[in-house]
PDB file of N, CA, C, O and CB in Angstrom:
ATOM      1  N   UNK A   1    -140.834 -29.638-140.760  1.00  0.00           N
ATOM      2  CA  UNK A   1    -139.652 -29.984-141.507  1.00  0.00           C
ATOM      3  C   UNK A   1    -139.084 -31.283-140.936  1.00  0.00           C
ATOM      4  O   UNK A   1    -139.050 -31.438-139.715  1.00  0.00           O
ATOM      5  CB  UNK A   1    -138.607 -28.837-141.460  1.00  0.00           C
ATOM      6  N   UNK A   2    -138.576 -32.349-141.887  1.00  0.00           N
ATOM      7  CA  UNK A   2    -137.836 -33.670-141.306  1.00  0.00           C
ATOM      8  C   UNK A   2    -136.711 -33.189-141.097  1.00  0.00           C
ATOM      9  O   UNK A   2    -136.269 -32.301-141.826  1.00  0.00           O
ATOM     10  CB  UNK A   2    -137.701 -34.971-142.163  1.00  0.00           C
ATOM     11  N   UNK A   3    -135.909 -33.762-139.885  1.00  0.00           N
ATOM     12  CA  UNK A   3    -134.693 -33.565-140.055  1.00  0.00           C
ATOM     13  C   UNK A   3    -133.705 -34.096-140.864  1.00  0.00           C
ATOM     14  O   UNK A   3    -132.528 -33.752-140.968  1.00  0.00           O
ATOM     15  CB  UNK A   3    -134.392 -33.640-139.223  1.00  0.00           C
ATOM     16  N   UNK A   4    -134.380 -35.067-141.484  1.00  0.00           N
ATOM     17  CA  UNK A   4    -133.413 -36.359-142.515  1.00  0.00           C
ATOM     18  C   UNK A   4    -132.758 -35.596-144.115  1.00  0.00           C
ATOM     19  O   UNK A   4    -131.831 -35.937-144.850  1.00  0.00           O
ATOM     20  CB  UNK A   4    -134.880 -38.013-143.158  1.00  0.00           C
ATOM     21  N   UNK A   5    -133.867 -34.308-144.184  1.00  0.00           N
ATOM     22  CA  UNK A   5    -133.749 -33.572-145.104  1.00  0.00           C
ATOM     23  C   UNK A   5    -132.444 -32.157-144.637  1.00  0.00           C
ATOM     24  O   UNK A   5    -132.576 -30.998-145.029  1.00  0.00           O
ATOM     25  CB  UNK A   5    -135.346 -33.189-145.417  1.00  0.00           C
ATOM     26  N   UNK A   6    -131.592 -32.510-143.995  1.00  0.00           N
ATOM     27  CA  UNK A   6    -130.754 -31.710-143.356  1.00  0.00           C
ATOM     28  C   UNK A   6    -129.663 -31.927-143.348  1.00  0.00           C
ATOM     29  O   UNK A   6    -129.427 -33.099-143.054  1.00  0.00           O
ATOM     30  CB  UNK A   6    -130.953 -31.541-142.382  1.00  0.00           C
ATOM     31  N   UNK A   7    -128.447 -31.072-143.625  1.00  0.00           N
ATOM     32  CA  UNK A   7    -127.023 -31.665-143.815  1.00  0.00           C
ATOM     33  C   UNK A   7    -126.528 -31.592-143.108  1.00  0.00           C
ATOM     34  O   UNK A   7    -126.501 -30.472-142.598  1.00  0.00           O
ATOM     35  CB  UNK A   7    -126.246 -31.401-144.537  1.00  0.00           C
ATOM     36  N   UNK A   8    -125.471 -33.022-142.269  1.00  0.00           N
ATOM     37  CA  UNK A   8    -125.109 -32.944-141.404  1.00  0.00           C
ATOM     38  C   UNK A   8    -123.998 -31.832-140.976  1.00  0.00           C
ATOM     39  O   UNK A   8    -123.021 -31.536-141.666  1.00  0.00           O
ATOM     40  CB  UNK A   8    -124.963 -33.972-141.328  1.00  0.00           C
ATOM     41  N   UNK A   9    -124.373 -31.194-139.538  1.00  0.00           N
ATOM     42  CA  UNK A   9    -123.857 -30.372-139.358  1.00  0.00           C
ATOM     43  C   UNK A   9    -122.145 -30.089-139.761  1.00  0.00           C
ATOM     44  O   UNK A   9    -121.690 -29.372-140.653  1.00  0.00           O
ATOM     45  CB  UNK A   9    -124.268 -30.359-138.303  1.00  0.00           C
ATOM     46  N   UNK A  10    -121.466 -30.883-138.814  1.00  0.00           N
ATOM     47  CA  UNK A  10    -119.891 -31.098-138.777  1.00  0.00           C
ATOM     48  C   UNK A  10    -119.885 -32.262-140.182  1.00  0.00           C
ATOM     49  O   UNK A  10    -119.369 -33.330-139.853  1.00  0.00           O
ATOM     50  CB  UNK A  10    -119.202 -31.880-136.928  1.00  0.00           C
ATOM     51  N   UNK A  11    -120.256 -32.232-141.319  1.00  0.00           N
ATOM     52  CA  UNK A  11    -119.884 -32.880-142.286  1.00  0.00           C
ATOM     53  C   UNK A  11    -118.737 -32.312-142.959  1.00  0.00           C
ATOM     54  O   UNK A  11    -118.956 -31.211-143.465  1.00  0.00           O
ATOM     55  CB  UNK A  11    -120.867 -33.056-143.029  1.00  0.00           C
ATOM     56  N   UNK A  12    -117.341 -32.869-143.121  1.00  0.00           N
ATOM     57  CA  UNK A  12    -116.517 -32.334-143.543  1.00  0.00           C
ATOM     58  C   UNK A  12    -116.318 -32.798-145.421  1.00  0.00           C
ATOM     59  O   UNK A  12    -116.614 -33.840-146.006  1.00  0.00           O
ATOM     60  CB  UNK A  12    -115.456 -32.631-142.483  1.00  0.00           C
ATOM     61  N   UNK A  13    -115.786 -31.687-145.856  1.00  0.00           N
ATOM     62  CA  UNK A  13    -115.816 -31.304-147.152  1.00  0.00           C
ATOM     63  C   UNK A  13    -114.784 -32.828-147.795  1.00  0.00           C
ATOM     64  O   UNK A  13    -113.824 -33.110-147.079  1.00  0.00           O
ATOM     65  CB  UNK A  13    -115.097 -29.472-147.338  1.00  0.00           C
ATOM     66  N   UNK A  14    -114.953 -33.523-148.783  1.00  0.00           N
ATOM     67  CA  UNK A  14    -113.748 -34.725-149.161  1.00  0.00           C
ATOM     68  C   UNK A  14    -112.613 -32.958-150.243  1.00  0.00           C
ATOM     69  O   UNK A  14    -112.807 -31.978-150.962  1.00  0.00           O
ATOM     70  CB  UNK A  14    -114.823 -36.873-150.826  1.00  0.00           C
ATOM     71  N   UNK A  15    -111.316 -33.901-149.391  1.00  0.00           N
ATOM     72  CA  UNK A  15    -110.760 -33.272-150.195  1.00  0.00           C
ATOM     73  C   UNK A  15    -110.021 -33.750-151.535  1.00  0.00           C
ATOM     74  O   UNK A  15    -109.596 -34.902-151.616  1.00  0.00           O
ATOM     75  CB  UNK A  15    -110.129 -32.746-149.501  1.00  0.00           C
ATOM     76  N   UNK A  16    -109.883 -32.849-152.565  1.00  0.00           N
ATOM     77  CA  UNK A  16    -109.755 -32.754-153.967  1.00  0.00           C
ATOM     78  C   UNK A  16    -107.849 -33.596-154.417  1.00  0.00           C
ATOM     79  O   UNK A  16    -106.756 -33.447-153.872  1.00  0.00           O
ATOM     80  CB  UNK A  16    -110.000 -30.721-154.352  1.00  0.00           C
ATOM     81  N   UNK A  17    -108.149 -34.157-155.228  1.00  0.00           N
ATOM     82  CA  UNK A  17    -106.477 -34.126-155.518  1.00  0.00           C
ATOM     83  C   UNK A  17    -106.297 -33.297-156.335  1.00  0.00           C
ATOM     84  O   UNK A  17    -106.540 -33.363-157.540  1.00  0.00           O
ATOM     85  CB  UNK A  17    -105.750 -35.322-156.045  1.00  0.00           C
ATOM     86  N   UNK A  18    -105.726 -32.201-155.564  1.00  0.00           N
ATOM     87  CA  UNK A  18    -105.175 -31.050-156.068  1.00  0.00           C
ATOM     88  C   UNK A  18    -103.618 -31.541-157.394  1.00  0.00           C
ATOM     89  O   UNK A  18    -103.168 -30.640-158.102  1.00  0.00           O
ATOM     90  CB  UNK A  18    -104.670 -30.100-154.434  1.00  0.00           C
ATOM     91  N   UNK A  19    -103.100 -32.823-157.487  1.00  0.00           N
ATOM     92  CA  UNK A  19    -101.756 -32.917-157.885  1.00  0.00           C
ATOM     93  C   UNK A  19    -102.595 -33.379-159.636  1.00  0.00           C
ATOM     94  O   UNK A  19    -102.117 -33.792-160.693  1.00  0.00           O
ATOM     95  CB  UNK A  19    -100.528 -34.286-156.756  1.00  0.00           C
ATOM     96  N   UNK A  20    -103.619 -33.133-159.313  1.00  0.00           N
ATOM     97  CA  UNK A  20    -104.082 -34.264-161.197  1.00  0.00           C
ATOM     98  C   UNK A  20    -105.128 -32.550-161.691  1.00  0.00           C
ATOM     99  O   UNK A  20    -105.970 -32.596-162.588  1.00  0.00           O
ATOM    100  CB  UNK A  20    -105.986 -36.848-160.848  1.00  0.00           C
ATOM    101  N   UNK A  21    -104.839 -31.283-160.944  1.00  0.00           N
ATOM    102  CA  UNK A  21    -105.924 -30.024-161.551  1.00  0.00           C
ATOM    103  C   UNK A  21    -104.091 -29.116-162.256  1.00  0.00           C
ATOM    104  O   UNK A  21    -102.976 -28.788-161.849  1.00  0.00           O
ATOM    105  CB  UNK A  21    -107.335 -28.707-159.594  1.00  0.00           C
ATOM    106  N   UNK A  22    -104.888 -29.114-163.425  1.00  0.00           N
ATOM    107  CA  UNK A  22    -104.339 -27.680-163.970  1.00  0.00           C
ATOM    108  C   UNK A  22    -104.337 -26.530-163.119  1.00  0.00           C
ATOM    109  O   UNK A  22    -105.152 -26.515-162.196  1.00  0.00           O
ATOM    110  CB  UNK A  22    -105.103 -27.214-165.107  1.00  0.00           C
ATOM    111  N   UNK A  23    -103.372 -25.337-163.312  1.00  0.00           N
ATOM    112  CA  UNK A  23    -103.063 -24.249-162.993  1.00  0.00           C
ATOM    113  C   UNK A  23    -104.513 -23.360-163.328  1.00  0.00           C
ATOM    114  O   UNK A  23    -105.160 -22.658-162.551  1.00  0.00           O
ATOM    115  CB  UNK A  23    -101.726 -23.902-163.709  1.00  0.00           C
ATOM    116  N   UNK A  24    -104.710 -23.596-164.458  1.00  0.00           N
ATOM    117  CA  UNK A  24    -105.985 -22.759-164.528  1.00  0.00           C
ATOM    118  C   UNK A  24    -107.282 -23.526-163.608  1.00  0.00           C
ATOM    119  O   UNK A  24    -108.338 -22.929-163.398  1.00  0.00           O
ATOM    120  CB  UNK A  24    -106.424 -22.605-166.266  1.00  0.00           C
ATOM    121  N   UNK A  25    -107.102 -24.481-163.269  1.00  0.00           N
ATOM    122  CA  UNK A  25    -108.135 -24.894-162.849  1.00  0.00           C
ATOM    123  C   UNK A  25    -108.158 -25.211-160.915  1.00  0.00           C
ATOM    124  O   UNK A  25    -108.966 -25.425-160.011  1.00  0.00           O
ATOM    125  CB  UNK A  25    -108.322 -26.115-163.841  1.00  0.00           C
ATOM    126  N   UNK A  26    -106.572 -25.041-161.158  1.00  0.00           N
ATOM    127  CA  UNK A  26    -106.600 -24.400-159.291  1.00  0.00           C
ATOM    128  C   UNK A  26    -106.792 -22.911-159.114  1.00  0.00           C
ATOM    129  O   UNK A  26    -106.666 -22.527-157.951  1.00  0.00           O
ATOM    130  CB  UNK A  26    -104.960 -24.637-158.374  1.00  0.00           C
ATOM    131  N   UNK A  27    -107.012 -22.180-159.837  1.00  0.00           N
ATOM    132  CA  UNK A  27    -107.364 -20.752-159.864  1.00  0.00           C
ATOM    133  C   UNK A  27    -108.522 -20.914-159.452  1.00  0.00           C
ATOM    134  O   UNK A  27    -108.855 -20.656-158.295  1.00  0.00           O
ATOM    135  CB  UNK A  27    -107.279 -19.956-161.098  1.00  0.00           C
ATOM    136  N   UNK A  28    -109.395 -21.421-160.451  1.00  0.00           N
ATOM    137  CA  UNK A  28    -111.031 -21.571-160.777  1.00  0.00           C
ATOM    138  C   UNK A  28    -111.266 -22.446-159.276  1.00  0.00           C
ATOM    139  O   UNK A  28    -112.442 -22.558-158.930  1.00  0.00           O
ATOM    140  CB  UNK A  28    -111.536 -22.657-162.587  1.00  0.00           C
ATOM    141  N   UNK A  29    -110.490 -22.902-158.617  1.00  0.00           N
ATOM    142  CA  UNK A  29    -111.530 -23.973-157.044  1.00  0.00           C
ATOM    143  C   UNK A  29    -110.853 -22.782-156.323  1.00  0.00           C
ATOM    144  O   UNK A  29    -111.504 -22.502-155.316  1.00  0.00           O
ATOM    145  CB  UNK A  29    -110.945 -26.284-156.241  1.00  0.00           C
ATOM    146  N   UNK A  30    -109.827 -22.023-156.479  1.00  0.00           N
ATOM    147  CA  UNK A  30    -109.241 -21.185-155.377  1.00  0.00           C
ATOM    148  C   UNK A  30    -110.712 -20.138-155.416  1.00  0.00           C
ATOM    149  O   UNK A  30    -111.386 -20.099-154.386  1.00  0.00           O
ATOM    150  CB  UNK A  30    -107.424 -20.344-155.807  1.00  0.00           C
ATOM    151  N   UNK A  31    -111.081 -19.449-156.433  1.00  0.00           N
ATOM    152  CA  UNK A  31    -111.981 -18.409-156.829  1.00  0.00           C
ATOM    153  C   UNK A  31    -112.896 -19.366-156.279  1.00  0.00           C
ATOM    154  O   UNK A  31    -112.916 -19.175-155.063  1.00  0.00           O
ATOM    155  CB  UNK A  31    -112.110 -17.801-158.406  1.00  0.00           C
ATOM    156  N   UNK A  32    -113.872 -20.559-156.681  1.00  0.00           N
ATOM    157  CA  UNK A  32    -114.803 -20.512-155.790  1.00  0.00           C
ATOM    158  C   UNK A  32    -114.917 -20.892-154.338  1.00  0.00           C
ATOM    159  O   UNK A  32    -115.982 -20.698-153.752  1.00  0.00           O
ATOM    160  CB  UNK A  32    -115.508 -21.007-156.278  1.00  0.00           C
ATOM    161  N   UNK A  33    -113.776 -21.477-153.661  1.00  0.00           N
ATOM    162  CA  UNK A  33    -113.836 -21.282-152.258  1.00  0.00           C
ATOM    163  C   UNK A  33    -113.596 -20.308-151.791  1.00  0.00           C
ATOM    164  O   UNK A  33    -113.597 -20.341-150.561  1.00  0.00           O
ATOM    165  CB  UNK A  33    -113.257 -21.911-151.653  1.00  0.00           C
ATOM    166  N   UNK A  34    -113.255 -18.894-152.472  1.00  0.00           N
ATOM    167  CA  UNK A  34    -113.367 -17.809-151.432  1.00  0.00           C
ATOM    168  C   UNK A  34    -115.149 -17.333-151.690  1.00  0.00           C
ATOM    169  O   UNK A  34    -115.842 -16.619-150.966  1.00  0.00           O
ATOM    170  CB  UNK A  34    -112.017 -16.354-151.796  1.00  0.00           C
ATOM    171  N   UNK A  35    -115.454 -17.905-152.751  1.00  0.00           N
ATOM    172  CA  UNK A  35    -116.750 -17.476-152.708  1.00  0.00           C
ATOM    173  C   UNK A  35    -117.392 -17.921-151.696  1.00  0.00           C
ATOM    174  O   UNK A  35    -118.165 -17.164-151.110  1.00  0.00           O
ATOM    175  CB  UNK A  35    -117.403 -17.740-153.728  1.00  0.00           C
ATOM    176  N   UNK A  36    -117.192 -19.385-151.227  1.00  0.00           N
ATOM    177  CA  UNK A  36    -118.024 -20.048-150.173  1.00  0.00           C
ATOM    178  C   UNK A  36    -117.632 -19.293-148.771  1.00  0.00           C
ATOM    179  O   UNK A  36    -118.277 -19.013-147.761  1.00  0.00           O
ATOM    180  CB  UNK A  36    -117.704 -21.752-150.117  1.00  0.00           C
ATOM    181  N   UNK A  37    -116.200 -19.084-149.201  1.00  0.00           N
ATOM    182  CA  UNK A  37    -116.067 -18.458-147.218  1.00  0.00           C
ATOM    183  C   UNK A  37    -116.198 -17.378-147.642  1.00  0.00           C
ATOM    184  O   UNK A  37    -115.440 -16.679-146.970  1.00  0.00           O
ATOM    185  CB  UNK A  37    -114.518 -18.568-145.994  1.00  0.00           C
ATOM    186  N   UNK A  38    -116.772 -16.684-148.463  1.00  0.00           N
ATOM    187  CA  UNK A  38    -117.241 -15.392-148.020  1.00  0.00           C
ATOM    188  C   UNK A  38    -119.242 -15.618-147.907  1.00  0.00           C
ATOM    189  O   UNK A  38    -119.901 -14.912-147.144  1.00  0.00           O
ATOM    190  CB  UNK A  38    -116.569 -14.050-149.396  1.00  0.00           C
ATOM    191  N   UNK A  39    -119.725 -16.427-148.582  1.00  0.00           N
ATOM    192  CA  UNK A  39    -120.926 -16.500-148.470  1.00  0.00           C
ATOM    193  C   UNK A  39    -121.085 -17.122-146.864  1.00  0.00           C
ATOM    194  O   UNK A  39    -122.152 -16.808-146.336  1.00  0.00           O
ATOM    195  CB  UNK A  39    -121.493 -17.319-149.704  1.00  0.00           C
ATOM    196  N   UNK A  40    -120.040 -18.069-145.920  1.00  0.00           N
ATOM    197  CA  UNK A  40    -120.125 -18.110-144.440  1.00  0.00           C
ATOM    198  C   UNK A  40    -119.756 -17.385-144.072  1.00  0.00           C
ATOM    199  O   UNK A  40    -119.947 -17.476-142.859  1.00  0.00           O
ATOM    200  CB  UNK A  40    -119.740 -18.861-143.772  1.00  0.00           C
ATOM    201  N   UNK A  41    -119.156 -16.383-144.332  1.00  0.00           N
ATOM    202  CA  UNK A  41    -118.687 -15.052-143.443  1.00  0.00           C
ATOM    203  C   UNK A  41    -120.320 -14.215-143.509  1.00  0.00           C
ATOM    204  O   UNK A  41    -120.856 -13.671-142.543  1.00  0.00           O
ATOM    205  CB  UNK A  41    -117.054 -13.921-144.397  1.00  0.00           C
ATOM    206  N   UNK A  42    -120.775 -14.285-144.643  1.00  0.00           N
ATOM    207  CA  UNK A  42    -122.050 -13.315-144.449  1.00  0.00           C
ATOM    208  C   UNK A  42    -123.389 -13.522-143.748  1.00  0.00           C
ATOM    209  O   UNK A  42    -124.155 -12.649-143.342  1.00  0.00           O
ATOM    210  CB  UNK A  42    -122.471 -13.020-145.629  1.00  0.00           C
ATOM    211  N   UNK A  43    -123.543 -15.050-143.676  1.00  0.00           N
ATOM    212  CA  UNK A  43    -124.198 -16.046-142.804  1.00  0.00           C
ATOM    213  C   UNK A  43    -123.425 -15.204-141.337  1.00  0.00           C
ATOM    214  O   UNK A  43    -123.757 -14.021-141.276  1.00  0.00           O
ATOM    215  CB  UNK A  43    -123.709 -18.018-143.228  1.00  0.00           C
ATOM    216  N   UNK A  44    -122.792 -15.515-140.582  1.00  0.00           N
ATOM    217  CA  UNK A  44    -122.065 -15.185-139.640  1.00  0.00           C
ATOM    218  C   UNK A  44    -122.795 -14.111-139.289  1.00  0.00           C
ATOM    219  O   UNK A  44    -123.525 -14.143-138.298  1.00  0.00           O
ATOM    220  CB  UNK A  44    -120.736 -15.029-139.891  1.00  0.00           C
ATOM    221  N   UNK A  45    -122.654 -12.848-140.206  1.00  0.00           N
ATOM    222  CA  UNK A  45    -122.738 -11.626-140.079  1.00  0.00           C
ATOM    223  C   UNK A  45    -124.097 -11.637-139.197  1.00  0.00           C
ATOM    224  O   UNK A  45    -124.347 -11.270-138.049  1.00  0.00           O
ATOM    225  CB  UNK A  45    -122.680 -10.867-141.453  1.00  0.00           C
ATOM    226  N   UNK A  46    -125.305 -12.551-140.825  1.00  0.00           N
ATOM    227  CA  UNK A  46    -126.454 -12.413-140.464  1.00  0.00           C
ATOM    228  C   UNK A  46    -126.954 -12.722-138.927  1.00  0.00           C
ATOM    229  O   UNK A  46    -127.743 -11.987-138.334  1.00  0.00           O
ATOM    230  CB  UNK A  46    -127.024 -13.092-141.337  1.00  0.00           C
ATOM    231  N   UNK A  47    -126.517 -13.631-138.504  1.00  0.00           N
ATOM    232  CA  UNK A  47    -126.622 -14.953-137.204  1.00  0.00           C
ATOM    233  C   UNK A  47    -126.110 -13.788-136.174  1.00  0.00           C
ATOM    234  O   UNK A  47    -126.898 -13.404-135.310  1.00  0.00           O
ATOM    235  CB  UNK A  47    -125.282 -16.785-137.345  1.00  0.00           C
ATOM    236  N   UNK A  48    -124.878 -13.254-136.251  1.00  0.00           N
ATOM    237  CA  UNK A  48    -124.868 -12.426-134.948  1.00  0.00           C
ATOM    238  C   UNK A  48    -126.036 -10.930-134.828  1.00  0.00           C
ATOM    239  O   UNK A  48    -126.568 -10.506-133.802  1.00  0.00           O
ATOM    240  CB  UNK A  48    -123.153 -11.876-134.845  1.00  0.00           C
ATOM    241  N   UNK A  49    -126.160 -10.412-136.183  1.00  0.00           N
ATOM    242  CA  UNK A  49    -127.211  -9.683-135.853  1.00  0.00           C
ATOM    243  C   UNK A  49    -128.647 -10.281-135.253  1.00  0.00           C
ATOM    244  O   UNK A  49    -129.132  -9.436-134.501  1.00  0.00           O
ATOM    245  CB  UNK A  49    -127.401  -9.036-136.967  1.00  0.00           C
ATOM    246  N   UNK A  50    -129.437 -11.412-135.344  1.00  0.00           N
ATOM    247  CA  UNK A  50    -130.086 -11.826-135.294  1.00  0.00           C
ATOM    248  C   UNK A  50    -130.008 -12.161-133.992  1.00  0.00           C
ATOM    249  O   UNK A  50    -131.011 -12.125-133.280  1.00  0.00           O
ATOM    250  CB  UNK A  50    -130.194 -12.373-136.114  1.00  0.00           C
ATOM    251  N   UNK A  51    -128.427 -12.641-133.384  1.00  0.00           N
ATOM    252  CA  UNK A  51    -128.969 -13.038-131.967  1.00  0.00           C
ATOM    253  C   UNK A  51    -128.594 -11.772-131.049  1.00  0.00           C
ATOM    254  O   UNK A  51    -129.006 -11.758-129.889  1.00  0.00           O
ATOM    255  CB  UNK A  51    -128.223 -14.547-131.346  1.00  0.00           C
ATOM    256  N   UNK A  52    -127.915 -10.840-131.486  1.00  0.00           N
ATOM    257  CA  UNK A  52    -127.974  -9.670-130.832  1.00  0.00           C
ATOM    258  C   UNK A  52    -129.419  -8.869-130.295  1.00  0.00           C
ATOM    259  O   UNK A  52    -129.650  -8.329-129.213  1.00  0.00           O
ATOM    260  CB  UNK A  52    -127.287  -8.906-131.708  1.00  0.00           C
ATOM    261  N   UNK A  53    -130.537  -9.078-131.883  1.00  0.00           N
ATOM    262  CA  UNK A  53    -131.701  -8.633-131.800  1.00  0.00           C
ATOM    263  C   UNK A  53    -132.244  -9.584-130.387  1.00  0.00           C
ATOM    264  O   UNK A  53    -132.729  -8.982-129.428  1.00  0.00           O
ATOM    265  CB  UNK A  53    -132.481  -8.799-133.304  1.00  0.00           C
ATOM    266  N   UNK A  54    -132.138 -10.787-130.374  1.00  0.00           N
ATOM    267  CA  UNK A  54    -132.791 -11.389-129.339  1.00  0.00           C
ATOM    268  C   UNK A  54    -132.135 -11.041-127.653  1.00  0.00           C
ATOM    269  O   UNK A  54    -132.755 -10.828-126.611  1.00  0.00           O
ATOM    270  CB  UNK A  54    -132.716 -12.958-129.760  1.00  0.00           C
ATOM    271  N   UNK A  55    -130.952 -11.083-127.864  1.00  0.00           N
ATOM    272  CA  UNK A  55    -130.316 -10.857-126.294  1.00  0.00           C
ATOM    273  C   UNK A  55    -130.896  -9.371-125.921  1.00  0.00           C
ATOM    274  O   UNK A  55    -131.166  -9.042-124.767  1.00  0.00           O
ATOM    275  CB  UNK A  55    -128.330 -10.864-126.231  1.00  0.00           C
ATOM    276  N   UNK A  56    -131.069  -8.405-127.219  1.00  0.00           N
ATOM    277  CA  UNK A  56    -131.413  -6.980-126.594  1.00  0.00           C
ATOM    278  C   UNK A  56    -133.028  -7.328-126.244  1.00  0.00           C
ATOM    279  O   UNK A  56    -133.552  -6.734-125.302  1.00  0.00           O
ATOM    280  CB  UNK A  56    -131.153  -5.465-127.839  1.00  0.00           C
ATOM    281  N   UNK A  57    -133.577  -8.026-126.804  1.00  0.00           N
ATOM    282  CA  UNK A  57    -135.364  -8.283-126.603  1.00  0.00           C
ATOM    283  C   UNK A  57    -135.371  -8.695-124.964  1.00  0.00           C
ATOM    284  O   UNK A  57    -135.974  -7.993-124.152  1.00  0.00           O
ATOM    285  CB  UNK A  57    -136.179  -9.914-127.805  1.00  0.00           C
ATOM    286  N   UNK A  58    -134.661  -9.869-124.583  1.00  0.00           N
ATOM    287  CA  UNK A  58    -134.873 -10.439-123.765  1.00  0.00           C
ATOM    288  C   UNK A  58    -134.075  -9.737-122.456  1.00  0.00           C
ATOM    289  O   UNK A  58    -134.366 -10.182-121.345  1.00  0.00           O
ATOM    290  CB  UNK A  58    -134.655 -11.683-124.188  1.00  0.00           C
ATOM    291  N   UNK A  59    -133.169  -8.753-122.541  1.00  0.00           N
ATOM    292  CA  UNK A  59    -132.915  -8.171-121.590  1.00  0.00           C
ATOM    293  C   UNK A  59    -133.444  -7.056-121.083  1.00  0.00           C
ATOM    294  O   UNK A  59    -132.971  -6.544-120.069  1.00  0.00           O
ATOM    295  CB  UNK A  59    -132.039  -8.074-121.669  1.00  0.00           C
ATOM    296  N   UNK A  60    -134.612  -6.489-121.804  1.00  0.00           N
ATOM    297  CA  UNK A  60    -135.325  -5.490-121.306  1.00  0.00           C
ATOM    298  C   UNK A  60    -136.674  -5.947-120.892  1.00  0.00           C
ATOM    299  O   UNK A  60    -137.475  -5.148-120.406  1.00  0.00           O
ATOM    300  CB  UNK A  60    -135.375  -4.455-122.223  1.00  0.00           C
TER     301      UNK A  60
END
């Protein structure tokens, strides 16, 4: 794998002008950023099980 094909890690998100979105349409970015922090919350989840599996491998 290249690494060039990789997003930078600490790349921060540009933020939106929230003052030019409709009401319905700050609903609709509110609804999909909880989608995103819940799809990194489940990442999370995955990543600590995964390194749990390894700390228990490597300590026995």
């Amino acid at each position: 794998m290249d690494t060039d094909d990789l997003d930078p890690i600490k790349k921060k998100p540009v933020k939106k002008d929230l003052t030019r979105m409709s009401i319905g349409d700050l609903k609709d970015y509110i609804a999909d950023l909880k989608t995103e922090i819940a799809r990194a919350e489940a990442a999370i989840v995955t990543k600590d099980k995964a390194k749990s599996g390894a700390e228990s491998f490597f300590k026995s």
